[in-house]
GUDOSE-185623 format. One record per atom (N, C-alpha, C): atom name; x, y, z. Coordinates in steps of 0.001 Angstrom, whole numbers, plus 500000, padded with zeros to 6 digits. Atoms other than C-alpha are relative to their C-alpha. Layout:
{atom->CA, x->X, y->Y, z->Z};
...
***
This chain:
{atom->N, x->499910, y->500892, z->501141};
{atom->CA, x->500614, y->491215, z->512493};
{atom->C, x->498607, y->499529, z->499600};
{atom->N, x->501671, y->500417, z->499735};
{atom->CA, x->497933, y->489938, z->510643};
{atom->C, x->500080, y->498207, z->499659};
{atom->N, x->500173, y->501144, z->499874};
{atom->CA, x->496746, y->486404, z->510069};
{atom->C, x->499969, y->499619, z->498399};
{atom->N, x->499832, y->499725, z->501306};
{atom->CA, x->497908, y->485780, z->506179};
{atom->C, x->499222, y->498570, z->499693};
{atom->N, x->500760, y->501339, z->500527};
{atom->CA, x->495363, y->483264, z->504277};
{atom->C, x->501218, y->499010, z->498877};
{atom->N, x->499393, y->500262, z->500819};
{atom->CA, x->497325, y->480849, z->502218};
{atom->C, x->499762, y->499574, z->498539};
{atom->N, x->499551, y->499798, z->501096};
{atom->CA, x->496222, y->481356, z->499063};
{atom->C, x->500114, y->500787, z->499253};
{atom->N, x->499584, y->498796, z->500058};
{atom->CA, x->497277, y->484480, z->498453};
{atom->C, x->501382, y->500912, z->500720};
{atom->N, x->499111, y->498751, z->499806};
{atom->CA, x->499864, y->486639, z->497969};
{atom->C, x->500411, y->500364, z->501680};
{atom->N, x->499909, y->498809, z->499020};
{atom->CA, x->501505, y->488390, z->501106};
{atom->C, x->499841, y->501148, z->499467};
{atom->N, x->499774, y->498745, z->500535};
{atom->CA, x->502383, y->490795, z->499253};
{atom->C, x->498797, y->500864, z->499894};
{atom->N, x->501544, y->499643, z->500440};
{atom->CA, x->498697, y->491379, z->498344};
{atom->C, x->498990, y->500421, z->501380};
{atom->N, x->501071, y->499972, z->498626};
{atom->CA, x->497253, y->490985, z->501541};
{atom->C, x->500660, y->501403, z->501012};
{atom->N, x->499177, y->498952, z->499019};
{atom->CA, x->499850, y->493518, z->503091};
{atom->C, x->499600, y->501392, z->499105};
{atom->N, x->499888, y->499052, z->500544};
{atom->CA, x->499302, y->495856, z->500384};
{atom->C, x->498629, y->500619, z->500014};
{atom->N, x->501296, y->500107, z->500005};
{atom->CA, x->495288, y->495612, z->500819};
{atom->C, x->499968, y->500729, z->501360};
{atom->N, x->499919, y->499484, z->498646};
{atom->CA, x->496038, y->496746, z->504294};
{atom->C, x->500077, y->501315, z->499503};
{atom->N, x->499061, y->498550, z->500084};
{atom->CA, x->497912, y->499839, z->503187};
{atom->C, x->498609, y->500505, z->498993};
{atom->N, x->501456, y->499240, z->500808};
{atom->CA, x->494801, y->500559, z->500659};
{atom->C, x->499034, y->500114, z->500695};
{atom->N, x->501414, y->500195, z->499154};
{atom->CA, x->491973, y->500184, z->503300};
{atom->C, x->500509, y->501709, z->501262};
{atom->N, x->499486, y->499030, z->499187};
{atom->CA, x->494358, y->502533, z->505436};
{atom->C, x->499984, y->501394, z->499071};
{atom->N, x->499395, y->498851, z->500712};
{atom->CA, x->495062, y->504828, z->502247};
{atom->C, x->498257, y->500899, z->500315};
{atom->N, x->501136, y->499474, z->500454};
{atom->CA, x->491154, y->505302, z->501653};
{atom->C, x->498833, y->500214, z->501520};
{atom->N, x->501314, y->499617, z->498461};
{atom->CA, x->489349, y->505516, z->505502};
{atom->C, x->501145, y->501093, z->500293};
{atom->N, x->498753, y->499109, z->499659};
{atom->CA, x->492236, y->508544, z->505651};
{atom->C, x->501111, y->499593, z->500990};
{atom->N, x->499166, y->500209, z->499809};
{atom->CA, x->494408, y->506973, z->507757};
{atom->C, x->501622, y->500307, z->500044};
{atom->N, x->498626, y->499361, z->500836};
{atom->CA, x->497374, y->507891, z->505576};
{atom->C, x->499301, y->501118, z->499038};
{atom->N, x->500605, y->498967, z->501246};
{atom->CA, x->495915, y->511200, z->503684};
{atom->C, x->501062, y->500297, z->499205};
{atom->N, x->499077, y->499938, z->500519};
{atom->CA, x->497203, y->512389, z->500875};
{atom->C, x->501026, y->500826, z->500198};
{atom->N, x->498768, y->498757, z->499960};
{atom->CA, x->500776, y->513894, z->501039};
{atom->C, x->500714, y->499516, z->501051};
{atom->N, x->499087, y->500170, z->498906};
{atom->CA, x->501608, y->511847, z->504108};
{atom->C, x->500755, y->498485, z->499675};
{atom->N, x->499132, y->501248, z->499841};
{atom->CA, x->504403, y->509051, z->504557};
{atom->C, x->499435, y->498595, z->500043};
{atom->N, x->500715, y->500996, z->499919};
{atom->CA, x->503392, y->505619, z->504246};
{atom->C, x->501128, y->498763, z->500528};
{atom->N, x->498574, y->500605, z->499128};
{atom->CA, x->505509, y->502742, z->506169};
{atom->C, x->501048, y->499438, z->499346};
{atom->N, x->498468, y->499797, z->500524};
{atom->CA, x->509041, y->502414, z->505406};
{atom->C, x->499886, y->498251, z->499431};
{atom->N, x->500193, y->501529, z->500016};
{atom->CA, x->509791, y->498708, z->503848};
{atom->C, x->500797, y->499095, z->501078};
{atom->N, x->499655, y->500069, z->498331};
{atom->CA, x->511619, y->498282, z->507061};
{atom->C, x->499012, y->500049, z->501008};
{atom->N, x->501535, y->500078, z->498859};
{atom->CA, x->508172, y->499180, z->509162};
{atom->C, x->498892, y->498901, z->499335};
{atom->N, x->501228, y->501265, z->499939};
{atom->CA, x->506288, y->496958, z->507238};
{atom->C, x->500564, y->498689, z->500112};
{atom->N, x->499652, y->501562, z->499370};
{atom->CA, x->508424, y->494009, z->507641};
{atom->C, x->499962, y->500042, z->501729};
{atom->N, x->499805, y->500062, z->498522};
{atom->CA, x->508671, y->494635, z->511392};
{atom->C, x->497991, y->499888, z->500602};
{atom->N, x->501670, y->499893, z->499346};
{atom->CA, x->504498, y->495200, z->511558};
{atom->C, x->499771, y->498300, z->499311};
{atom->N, x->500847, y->501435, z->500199};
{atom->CA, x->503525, y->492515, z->509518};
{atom->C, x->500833, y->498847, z->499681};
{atom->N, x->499356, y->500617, z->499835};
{atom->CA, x->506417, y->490506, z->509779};
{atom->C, x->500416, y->498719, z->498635};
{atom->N, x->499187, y->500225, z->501998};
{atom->CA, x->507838, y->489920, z->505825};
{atom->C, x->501037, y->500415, z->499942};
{atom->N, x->498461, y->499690, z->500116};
{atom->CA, x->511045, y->489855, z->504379};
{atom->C, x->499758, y->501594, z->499236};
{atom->N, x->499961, y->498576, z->500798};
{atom->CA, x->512165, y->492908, z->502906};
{atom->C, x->499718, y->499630, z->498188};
{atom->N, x->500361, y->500410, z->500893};
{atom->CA, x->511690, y->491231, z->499726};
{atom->C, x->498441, y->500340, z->499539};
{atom->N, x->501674, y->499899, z->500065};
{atom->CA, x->507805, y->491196, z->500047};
{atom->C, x->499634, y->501413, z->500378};
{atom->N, x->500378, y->498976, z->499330};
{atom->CA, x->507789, y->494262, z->501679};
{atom->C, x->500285, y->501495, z->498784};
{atom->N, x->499558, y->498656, z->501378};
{atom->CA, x->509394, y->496168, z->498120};
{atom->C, x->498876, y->499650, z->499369};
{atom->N, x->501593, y->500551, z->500997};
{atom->CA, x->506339, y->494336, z->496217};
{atom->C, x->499121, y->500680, z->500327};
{atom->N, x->500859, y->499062, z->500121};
{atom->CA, x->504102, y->495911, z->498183};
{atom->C, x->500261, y->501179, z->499779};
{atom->N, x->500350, y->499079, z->500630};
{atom->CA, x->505028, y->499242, z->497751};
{atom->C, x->500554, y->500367, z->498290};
{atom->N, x->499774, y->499745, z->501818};
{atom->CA, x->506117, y->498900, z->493843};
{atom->C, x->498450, y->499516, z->499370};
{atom->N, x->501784, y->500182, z->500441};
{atom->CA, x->502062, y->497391, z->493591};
{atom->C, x->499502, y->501093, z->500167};
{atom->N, x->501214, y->498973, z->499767};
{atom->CA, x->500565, y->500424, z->495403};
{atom->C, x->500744, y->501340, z->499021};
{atom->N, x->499477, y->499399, z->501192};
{atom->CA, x->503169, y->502735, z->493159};
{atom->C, x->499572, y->499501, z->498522};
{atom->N, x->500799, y->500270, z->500895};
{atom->CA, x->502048, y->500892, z->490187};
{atom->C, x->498367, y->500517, z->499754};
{atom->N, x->501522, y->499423, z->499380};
{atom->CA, x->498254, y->501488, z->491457};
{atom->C, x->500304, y->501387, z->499504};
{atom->N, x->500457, y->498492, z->499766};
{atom->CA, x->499120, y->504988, z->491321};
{atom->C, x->499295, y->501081, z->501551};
{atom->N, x->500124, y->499024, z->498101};
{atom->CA, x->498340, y->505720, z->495486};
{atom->C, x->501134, y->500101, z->500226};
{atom->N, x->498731, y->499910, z->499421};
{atom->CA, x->501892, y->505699, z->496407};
{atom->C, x->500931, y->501196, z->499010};
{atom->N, x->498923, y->499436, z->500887};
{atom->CA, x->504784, y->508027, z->494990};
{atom->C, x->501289, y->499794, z->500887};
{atom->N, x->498861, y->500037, z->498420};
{atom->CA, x->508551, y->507528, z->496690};
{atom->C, x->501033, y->501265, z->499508};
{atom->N, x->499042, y->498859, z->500630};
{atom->CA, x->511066, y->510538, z->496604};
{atom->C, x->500859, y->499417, z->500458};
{atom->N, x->498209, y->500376, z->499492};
{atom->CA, x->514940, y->509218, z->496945};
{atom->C, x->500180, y->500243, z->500945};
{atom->N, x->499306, y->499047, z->499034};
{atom->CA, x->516390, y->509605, z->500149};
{atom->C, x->498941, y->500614, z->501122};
{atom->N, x->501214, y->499769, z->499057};
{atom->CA, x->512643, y->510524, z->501659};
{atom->C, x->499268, y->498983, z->500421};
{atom->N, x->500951, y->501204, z->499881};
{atom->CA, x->510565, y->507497, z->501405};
{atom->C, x->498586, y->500739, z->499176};
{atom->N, x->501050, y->499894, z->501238};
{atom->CA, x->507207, y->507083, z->499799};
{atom->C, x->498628, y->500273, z->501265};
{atom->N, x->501327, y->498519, z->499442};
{atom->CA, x->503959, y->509510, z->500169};
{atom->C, x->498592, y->499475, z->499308};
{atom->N, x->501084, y->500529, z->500096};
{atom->CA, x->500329, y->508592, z->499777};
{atom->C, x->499709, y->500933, z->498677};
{atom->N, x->500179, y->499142, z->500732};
{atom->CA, x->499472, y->510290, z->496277};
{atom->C, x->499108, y->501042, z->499981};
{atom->N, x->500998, y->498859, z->499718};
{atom->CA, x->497355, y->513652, z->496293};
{atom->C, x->498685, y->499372, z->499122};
{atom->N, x->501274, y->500299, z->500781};
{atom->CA, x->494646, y->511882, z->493877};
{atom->C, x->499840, y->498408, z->500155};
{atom->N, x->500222, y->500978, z->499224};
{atom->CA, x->494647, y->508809, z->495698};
{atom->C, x->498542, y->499566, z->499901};
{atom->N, x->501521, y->500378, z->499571};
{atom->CA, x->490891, y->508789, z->496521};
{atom->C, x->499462, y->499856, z->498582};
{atom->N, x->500030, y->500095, z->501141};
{atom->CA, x->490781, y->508944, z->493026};
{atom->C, x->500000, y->498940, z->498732};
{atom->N, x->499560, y->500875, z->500363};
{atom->CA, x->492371, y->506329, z->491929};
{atom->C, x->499322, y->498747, z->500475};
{atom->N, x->501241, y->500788, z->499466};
{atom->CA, x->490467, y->504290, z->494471};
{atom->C, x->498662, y->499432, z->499371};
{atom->N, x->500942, y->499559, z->500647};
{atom->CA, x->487488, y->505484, z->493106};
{atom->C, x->499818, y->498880, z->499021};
{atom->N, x->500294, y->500698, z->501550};
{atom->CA, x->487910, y->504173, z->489593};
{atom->C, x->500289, y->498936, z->500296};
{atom->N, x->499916, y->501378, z->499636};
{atom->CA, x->489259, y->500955, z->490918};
{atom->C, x->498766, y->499255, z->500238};
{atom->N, x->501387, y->500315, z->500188};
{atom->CA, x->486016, y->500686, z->492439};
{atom->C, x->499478, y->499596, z->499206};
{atom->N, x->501140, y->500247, z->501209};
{atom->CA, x->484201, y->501059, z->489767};
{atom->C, x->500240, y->499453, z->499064};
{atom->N, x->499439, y->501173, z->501217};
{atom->CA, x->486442, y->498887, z->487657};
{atom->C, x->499060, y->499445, z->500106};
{atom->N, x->500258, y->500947, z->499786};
{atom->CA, x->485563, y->496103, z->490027};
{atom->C, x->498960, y->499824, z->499936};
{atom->N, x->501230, y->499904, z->499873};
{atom->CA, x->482196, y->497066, z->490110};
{atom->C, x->499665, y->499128, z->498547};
{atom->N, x->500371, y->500041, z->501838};
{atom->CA, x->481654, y->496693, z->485974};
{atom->C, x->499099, y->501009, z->499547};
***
């Protein structure tokens, strides 16, 4: 579990995890990313918080979920990263 600041988001802070993991390869692209069942049990959120994060990192564009499979780190991931970066950058 981690140690959640309070003024912020879980959702955010859990999902910041899963991006730090997406982009040091961790999770490369094409592989499974944790169920919203594994991330309430790791970082200890309702299942509620635990759909936020991955409908944020699907939003983002790193995530994709197939029905019935669960959800996959996107193949242009590092990509997506990337330009985020360099949003934040300006």
């Amino acid at each position: 579990m981690i140690e959640f600041v309070p003024d912020r988001p879980c959702w955010r802070q859990v999902a910041d995890v899963i991006r730090t993991r997406i982009a040091d390869g961790s999770y490369p692209p094409g592989t499974r990313v944790p169920s919203v069942i594994q991330l309430q049990e790791e970082f200890g959120i309702a299942v509620a918080t635990s759909q936020k994060v991955n409908s944020g990192l699907r939003t983002e564009g790193l995530i994709y979920t197939e029905p019935g499979m669960g959800s996959f780190v996107a193949k242009n991931a590092a990509e997506v990263l990337k330009a985020a970066g360099d949003d934040a950058r300006g």
